[in-house]
C-alpha positions in Angstrom: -4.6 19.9 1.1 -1.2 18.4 0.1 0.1 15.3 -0.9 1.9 13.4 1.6 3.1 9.4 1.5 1.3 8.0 4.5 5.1 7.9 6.3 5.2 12.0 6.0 1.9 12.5 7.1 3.2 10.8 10.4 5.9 13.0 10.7 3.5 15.9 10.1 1.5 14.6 13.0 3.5 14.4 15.5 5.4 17.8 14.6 2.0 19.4 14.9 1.9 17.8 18.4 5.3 18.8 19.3 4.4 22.2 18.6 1.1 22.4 20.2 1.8 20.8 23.1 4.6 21.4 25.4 3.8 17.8 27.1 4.2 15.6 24.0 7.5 14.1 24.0 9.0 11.4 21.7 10.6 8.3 23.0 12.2 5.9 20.6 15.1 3.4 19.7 16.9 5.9 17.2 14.0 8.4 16.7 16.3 11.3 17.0 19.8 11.4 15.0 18.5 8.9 12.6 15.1 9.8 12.6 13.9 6.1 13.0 14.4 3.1 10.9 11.7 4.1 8.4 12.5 8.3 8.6 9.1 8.7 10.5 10.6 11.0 12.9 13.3 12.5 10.4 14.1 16.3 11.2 12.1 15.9 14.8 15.3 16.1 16.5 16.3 19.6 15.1 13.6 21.1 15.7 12.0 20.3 18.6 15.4 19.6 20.6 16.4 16.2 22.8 14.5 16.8 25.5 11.1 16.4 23.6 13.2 13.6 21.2 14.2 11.3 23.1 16.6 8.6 21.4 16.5 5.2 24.3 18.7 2.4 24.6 17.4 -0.9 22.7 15.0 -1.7 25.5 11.1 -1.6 24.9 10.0 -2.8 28.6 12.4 0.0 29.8 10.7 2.6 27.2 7.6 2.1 27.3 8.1 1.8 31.3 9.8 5.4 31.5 6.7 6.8 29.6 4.2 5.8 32.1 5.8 7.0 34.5 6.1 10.4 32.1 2.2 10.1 31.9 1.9 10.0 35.8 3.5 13.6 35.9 1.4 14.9 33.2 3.1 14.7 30.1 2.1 13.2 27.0 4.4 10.4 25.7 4.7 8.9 22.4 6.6 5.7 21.5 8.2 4.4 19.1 8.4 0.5 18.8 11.0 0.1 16.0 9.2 -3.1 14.8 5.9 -5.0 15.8 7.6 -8.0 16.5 10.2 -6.1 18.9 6.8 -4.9 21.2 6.3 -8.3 23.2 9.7 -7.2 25.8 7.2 -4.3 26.3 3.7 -6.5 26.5 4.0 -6.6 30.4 3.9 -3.4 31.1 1.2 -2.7 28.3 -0.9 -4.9 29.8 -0.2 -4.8 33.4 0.5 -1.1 33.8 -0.5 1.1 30.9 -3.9 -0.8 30.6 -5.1 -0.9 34.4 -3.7 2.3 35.6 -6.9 4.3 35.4 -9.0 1.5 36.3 -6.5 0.3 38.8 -6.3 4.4 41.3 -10.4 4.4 40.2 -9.8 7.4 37.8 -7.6 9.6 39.4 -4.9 8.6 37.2 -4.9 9.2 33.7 -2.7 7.4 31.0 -2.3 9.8 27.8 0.5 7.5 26.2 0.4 6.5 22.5 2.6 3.6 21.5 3.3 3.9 17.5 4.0 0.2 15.8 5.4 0.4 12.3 3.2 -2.8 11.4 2.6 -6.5 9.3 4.3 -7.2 5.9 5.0 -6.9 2.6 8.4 -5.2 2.9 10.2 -8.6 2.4 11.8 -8.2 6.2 13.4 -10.7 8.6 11.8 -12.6 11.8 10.5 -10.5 14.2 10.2 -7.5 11.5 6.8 -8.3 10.0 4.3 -9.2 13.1 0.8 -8.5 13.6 -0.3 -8.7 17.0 -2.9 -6.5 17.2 -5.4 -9.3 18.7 -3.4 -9.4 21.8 -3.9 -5.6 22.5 -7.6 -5.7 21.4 -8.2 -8.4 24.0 -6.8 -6.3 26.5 -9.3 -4.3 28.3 -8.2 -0.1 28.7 -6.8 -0.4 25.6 -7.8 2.0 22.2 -5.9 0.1 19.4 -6.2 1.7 16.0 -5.1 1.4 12.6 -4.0 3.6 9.9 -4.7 3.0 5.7 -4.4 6.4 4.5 -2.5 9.5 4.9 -5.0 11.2 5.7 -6.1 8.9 8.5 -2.8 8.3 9.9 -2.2 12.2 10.2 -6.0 12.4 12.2 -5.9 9.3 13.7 -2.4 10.1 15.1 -3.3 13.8 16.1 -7.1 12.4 18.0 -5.0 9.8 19.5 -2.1 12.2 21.2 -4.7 14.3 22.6 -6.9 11.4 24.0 -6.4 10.4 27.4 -6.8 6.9 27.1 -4.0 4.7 26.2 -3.4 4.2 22.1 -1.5 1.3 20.5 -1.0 2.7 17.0 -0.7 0.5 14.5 1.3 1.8 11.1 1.4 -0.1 8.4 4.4 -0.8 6.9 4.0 -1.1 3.1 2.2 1.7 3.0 5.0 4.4 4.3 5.7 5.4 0.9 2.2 5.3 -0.2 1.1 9.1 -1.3 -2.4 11.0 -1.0 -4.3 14.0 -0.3 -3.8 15.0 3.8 -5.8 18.0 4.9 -3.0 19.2 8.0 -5.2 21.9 9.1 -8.5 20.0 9.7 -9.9 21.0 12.9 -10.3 17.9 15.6 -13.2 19.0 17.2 -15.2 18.4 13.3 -13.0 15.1 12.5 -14.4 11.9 13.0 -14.2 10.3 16.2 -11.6 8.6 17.0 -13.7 5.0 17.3 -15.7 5.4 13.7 -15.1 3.5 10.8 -15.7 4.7 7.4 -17.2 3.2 4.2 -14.3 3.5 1.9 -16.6 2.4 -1.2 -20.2 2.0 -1.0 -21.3 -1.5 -2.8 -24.4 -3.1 -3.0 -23.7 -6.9 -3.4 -21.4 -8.0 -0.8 -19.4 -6.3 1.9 -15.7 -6.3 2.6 -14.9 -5.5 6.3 -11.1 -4.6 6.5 -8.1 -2.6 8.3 -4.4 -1.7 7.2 -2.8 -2.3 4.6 -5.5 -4.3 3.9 -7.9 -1.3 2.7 -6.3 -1.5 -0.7 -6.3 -4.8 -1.6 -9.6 -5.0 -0.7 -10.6 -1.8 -2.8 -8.6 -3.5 -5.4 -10.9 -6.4 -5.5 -14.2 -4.6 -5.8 -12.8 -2.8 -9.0 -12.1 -6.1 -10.2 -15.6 -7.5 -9.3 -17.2 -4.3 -10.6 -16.0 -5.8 -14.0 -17.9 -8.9 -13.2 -21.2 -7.2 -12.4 -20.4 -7.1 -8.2 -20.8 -4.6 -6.2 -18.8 -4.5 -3.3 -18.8 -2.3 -0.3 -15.4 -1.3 1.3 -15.5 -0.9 5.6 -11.9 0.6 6.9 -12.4 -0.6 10.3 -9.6 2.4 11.1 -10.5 1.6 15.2 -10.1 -2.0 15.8 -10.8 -1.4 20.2 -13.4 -0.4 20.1 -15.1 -1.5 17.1 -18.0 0.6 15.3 -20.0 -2.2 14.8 -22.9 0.0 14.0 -21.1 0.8 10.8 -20.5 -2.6 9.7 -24.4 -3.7 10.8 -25.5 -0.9 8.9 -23.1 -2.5 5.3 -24.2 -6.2 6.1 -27.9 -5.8 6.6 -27.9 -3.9 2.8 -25.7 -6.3 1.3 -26.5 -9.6 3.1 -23.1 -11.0 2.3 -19.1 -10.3 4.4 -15.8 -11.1 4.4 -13.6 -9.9 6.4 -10.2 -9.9 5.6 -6.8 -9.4 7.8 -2.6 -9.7 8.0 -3.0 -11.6 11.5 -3.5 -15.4 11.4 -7.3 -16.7 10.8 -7.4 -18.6 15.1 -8.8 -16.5 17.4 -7.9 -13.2 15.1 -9.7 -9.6 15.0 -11.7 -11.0 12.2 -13.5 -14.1 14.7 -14.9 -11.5 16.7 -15.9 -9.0 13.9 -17.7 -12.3 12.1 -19.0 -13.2 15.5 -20.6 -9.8 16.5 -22.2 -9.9 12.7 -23.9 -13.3 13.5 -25.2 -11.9 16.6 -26.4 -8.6 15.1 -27.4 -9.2 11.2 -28.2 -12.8 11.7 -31.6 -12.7 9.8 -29.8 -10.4 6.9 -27.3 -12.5 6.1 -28.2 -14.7 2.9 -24.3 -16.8 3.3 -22.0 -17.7 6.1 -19.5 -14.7 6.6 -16.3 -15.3 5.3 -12.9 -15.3 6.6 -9.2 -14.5 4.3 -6.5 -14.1 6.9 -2.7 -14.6 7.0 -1.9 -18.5 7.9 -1.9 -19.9 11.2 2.2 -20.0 11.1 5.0 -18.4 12.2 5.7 -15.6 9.7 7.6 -17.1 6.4 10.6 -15.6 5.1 10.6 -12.9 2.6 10.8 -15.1 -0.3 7.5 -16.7 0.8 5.3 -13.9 2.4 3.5 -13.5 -1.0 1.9 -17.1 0.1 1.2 -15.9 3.0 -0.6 -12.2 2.9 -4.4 -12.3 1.8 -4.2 -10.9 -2.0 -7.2 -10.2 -4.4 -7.2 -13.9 -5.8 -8.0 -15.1 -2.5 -10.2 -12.2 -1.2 -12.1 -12.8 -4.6 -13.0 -16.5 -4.1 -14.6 -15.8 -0.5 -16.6 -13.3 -2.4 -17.6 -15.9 -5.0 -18.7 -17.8 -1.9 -20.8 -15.8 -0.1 -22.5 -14.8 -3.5 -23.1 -18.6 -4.6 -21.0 -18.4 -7.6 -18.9 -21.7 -6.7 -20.2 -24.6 -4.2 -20.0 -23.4 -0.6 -16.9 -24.0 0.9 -15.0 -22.5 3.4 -12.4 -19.4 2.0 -8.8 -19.6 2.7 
């Protein structure tokens, strides 16, 4: 074990790939010299040379086109999206091409691409800089999406998703680049979690809060807070958000009886309707509240001086929990 911010675990990842397999290549808007905007890919270039580092013009339907094309002939592609909000120039091909390949030649064509998003907020960026558009890729059927919290995870989760032959949007997020923990580098993948599980990253008994991101530590934040009010909370990293480990979440709500579900990405139509919507149709006799909802704003993303308004904190993930366990008159969290 060693301690890694979630950023070099990333970096430890995809070197590991690099190394292990002569197919994975690295495309990217300024991955190589600079060793991307955030240092993900810092020291790639150097060692793995610029035919497996690949820095691209500014020009994400032309990168992510070249790699599925790369993926065609065999290789393993991984891309770099410099920002989430610079991925939509890329969304036809994502969901015309990468998406329906395999489906589209009935399974003679595989699509081992992985297309890394440095992701949401908190790093007080301009427009375009601090998206979440994860729902869009979720909707889209042939599609893994998954999301990262820890070091750890976004080491494994990167390494499972490189060697998968599906097609992985890989969300990173942002604030969390410099976070540091323990990452186990040599952890066999064949005795890893799947790559679809989520975890319970605190077990509670009261209430359940059903998370992803950057998220996972706010969220863990607020049941130490509750724990000094007497609640116990139970913690779900989502970690796969297509497709969804429902069974997981079941499993929390029908011991607590009480969810929220908190996310970045507005509250309309978000990853969180269709996590509160699969609970209704599977815990529906366990649930003693309405689930609960504490998402970002339906709003174009604020300035930096005004995100703090905008990303779910504990104050607000707190209050829906005082809803669903009857300690204030019901109401609807936002």
């Amino acid at each position: 074990m060693v301690a890694l911010t979630l950023g070099a675990a990333v970096n430890a990842a995809l070197a590991g790939a690099l190394a292990d397999d002569d197919r994975v290549v690295l495309l990217g808007e300024d991955i190589g010299r600079l060793g991307g905007v955030f240092r993900v890919t810092d020291g790639l270039l150097e060692r793995f040379g610029a035919d497996r580092v690949i820095d691209t013009p500014l020009a994400e339907a032309g990168i992510v086109g070249t790699a599925v094309g790369l993926a065609m002939r065999g290789y393993r592609p991984v891309v770099e999206i410099q920002f989430d909000g610079f991925v939509y120039p890329a969304f036809d091909q994502i969901v015309c091409q990468v998406a329906k390949l395999h489906y589209r030649t009935n399974g003679r064509v595989r699509m081992p691409l992985v297309i890394r998003i440095p992701w949401a907020g908190g790093v007080g960026a301009a427009e375009h800089h601090s998206e979440s558009p994860e729902a869009y890729f979720v909707h889209t059927a042939g599609l893994r999406v998954v999301a990262a919290s820890t070091p750890q995870d976004a080491h494994l989760l990167l390494r499972q998703a490189i060697a998968s032959d599906d097609p992985v949007i890989f969300f990173e997020p942002k604030r969390l680049y410099h976070a540091k923990g323990e990452v186990d580098l040599d952890l066999d993948l064949a005795d890893a979690p799947p790559l679809h599980l989520a975890r319970v990253a605190r077990e509670g008994t009261d209430a359940t809060i059903v998370t992803y991101g950057a998220q996972v530590r706010v969220a863990l934040d607020a049941a130490l807070a509750a724990e000094d009010e007497g609640l116990s909370l139970e913690v779900i990293d989502l970690r796969s958000l297509s497709p969804l480990d429902m069974s997981t979440v079941a499993a929390s709500v029908r011991k607590t009886g009480r969810v929220v579900v908190t996310h970045e990405a507005a509250r309309e139509a978000g990853v969180g309707a269709e996590i509160v919507a699969s609970i209704t149709e599977r815990c529906f006799t366990f649930l003693e509240a309405a689930p609960q909802r504490v998402t970002g704003h339906d709003i174009p993303y604020p300035p930096a001086k005004l995100e703090r308004h905008h990303l779910p904190d504990l104050d607000r993930i707190l209050h829906a929990v005082d809803i669903v366990c009857d300690r204030v008159p019901g109401e609807v969290a936002r």
